[in-house]
C-alpha positions in Angstrom: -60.8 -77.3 -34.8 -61.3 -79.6 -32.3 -63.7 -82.4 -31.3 -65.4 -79.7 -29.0 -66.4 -77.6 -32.3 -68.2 -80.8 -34.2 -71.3 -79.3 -34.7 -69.5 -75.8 -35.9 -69.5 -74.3 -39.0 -66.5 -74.0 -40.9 -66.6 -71.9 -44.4 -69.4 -73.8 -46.4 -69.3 -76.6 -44.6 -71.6 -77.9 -41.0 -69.1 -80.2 -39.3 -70.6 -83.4 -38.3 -68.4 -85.9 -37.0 -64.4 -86.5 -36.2 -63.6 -89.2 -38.3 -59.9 -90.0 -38.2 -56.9 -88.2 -36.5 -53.4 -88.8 -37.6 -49.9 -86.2 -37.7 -51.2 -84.2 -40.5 -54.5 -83.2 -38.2 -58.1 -84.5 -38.2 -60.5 -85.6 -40.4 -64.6 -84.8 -40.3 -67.6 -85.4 -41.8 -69.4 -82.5 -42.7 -72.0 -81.3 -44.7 -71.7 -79.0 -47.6 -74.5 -76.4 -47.2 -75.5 -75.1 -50.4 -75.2 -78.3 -52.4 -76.5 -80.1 -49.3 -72.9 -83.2 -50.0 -71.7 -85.4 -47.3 -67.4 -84.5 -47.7 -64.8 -85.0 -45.9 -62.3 -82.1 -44.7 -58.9 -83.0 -43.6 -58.1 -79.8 -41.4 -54.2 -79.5 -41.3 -52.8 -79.1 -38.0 -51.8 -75.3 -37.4 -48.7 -76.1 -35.9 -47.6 -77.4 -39.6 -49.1 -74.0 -41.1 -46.7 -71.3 -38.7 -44.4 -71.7 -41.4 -44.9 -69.8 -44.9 -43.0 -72.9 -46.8 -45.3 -75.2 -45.4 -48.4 -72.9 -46.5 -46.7 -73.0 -49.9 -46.2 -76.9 -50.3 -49.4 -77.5 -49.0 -50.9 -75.1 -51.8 -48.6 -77.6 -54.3 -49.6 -80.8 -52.6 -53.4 -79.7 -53.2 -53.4 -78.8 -56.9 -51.7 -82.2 -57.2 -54.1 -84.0 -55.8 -56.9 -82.4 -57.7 -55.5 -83.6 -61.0 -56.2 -87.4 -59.4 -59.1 -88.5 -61.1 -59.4 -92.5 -60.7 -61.8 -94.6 -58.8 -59.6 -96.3 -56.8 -58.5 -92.2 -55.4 -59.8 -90.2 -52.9 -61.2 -87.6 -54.9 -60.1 -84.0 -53.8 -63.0 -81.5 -54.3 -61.3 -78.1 -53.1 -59.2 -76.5 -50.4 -60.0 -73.8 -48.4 -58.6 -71.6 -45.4 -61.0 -69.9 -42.9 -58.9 -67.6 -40.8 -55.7 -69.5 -40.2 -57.6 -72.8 -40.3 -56.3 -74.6 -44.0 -58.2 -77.1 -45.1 -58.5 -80.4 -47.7 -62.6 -80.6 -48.8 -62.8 -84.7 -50.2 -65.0 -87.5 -51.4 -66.6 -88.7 -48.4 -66.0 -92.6 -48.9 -68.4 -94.7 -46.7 -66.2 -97.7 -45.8 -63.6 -99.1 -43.1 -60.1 -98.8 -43.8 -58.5 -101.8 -44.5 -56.6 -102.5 -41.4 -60.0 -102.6 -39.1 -61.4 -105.5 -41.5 -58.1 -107.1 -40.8 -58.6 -107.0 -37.2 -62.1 -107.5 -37.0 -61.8 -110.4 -39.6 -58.8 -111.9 -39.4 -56.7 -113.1 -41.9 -58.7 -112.7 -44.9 -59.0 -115.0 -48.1 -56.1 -114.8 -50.6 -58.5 -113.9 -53.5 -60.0 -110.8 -51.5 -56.8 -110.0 -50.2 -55.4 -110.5 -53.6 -58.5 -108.2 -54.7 -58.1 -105.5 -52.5 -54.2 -105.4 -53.2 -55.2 -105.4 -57.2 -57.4 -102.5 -57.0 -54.7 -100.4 -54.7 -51.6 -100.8 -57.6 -54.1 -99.4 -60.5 -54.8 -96.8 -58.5 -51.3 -96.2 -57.2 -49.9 -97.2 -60.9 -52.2 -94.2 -62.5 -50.9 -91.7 -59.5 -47.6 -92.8 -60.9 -48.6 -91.7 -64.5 -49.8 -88.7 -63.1 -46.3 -88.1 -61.3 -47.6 -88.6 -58.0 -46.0 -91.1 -55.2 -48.1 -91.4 -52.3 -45.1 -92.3 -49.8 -47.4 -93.7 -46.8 -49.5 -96.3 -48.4 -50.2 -99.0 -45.5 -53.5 -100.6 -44.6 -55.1 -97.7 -42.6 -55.1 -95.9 -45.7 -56.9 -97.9 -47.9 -60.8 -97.9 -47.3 -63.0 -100.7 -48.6 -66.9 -99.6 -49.6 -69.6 -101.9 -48.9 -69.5 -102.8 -52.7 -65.8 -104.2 -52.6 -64.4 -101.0 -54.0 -61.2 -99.8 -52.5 -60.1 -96.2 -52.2 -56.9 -94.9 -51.8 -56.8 -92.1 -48.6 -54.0 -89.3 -48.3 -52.8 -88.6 -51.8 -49.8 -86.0 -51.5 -50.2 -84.9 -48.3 -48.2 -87.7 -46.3 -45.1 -85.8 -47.2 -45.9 -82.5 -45.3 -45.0 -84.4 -41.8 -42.6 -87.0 -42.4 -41.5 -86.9 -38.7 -45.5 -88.1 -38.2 -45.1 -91.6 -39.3 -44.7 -94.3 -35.8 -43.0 -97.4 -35.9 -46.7 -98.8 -35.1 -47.9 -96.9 -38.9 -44.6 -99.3 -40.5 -45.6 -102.4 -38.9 -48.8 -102.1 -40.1 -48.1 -101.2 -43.1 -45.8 -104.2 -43.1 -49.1 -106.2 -42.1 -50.3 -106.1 -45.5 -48.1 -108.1 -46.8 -49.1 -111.0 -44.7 -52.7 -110.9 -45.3 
């Protein structure tokens, strides 16, 4: 799926809008038809999918993820594949990821920062319980709602492409720490 094809159809879902991009693939808004939901679906870059070990881990990475129940997570709805195309369906969180407030902001005050940071550990700590590590937790990946709430983005999958993580993603990540 590409940015040409917003406006397709893809299994049950109308797809809307590209929303993010990363290694992994793309995110979109779309539309779930029948229950008329806003979701989001992370579509997994084929190239990652060739290989039936990566099929497999991303089949494990998934029913991971859908035992995460906390609302400070992401929540993962379902996972699909229509034809070869494999697919994440998720809470659709309306909000800017943290590392956009920081640059449209600034520095931000230590109690909000201090906030933000709070919610992020009880929602990483109850991953933890669960026996999940995220392993690419940085600002970009933490989205703020209108109401203050902050979601964690990317549970389980970060570990399918390693190799996708830049030097820019560390330094930012890095960035939080000086907020």
């Amino acid at each position: 799926m590409s940015e040409g094809q917003v406006g397709s159809r893809l299994g049950k879902y109308d797809v809307r809008a590209e929303i993010g991009k990363g290694g992994m693939g793309a995110v979109y808004q779309a539309r779930h038809r029948m229950m008329d939901r806003t979701v989001a679906l992370k579509i997994i870059n084929p190239e990652l999918m060739r290989k039936p070990e990566a099929v497999d881990r991303f089949h494990r990475e998934v029913k991971a993820a859908a035992r995460l129940s906390h609302p400070n997570i992401v929540t993962a709805y379902d996972a699909e594949q229509a034809g070869d195309v494999h697919f994440l369906v998720m809470e659709y969180v309306d909000g800017v990821d943290l590392s956009h407030t920081v640059k449209d902001r600034g520095a931000l005050p230590i109690a909000e920062a201090c906030d933000y940071v709070r919610q992020a550990a009880i929602g990483l700590q109850y991953a933890h319980e669960q026996g999940m590590v995220h392993r690419d937790i940085k600002p970009h990946n933490l989205m703020v709602m209108a109401d203050g709430t902050v979601k964690i983005l990317d549970f389980g999958l970060a570990s399918l492409a390693p190799e996708a993580l830049s030097d820019a993603d560390t330094v930012e990540a890095l960035s939080l720490i000086h907020i």
